[in-house]
C-alpha positions in Angstrom: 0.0 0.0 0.0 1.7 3.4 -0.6 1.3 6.5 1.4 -1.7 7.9 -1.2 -3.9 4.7 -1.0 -4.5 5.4 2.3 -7.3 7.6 4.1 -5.5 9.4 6.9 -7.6 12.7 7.6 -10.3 12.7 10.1 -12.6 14.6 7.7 -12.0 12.0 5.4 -13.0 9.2 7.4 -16.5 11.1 8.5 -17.2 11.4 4.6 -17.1 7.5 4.1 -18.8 7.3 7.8 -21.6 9.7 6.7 -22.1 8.8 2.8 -20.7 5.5 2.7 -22.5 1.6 3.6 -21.9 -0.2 5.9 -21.2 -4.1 6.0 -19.5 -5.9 9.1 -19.2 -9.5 10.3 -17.9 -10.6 13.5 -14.0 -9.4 13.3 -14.0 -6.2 11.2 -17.0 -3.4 10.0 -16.1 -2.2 6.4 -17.3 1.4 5.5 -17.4 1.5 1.8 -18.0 4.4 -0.5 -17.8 5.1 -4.4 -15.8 7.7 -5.2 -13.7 9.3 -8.4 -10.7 8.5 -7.4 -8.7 6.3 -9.7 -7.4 3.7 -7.4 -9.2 2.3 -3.9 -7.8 3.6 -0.5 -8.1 2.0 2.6 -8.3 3.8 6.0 -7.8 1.7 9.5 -9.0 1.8 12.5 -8.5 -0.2 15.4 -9.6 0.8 18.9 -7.8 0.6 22.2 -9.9 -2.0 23.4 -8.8 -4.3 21.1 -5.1 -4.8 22.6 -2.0 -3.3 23.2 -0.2 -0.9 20.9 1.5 -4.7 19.7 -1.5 -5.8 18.9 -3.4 -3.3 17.1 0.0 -2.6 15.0 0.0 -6.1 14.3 -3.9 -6.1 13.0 -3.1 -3.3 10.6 -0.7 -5.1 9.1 -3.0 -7.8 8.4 -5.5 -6.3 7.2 -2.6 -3.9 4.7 -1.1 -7.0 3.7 -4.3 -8.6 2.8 -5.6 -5.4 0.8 -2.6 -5.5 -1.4 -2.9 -9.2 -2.1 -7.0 -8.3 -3.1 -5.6 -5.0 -4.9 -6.3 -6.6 -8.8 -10.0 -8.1 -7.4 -11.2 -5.2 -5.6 -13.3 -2.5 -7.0 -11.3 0.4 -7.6 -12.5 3.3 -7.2 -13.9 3.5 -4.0 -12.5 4.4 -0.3 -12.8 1.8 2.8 -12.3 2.4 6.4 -12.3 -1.3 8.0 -12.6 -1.3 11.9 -11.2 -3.9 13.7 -13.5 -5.4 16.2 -12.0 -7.3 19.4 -12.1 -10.4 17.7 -9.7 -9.9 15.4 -7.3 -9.8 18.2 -7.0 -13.2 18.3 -6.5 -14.3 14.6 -3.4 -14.9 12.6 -2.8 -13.5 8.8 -4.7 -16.5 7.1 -8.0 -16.1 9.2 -7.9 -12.5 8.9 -7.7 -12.5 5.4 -10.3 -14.8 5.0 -13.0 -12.9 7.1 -12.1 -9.8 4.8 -12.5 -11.8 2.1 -16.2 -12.5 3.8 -17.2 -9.3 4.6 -16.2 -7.8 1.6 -18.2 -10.3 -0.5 -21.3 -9.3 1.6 -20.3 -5.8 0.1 -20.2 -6.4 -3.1 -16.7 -5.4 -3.8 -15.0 -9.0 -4.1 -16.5 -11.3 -6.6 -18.2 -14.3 -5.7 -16.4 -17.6 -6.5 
């Protein structure tokens, strides 16, 4: 992921929390919004609650690493913020990428196999 595929300013994120849908499973909520940008960007959040500053580091490099390996499946031109949920402390790379895989099927931005 480079620096501009990311969402990193706070009015940002409210624009995709305001305009955008909503779709979530147990481990992550994904915030999803069109936009006319040419390639996707992802904003992350992951609360204090989840862990320690380990942890939560940890989780966004899942969920990074996991984004770039979708990058050629994924619609493109849209912005998602994905929020980790408490459960997603506990998983490795593999099962995180596989409940992103989920939830983003249930939005309609992966293609169903």
């Amino acid at each position: 992921m480079n620096k501009h595929q990311r969402i990193k300013k706070d009015k940002e994120f409210q624009r995709v929390f305001k305009q955008g849908k909503s779709f979530a499973n147990r481990q992550f909520i994904v915030y999803m919004l069109k936009s006319d940008q040419p390639e996707l960007r992802i904003g992350l959040s992951v609360s204090k609650k989840v862990g320690n500053a380990v942890t939560r580091n940890r989780i966004k490099r899942y969920i990074r690493q996991a984004f770039l390996e979708m990058e050629d499946e994924l619609v493109p031109n849209a912005d998602y913020v994905i929020i980790a949920r408490q459960q997603a402390a506990t998983m490795d790379f593999h099962e995180s990428k596989k409940s992103l895989q989920h939830v983003l099927k249930i939005a309609r931005a992966l293609p169903k196999r």
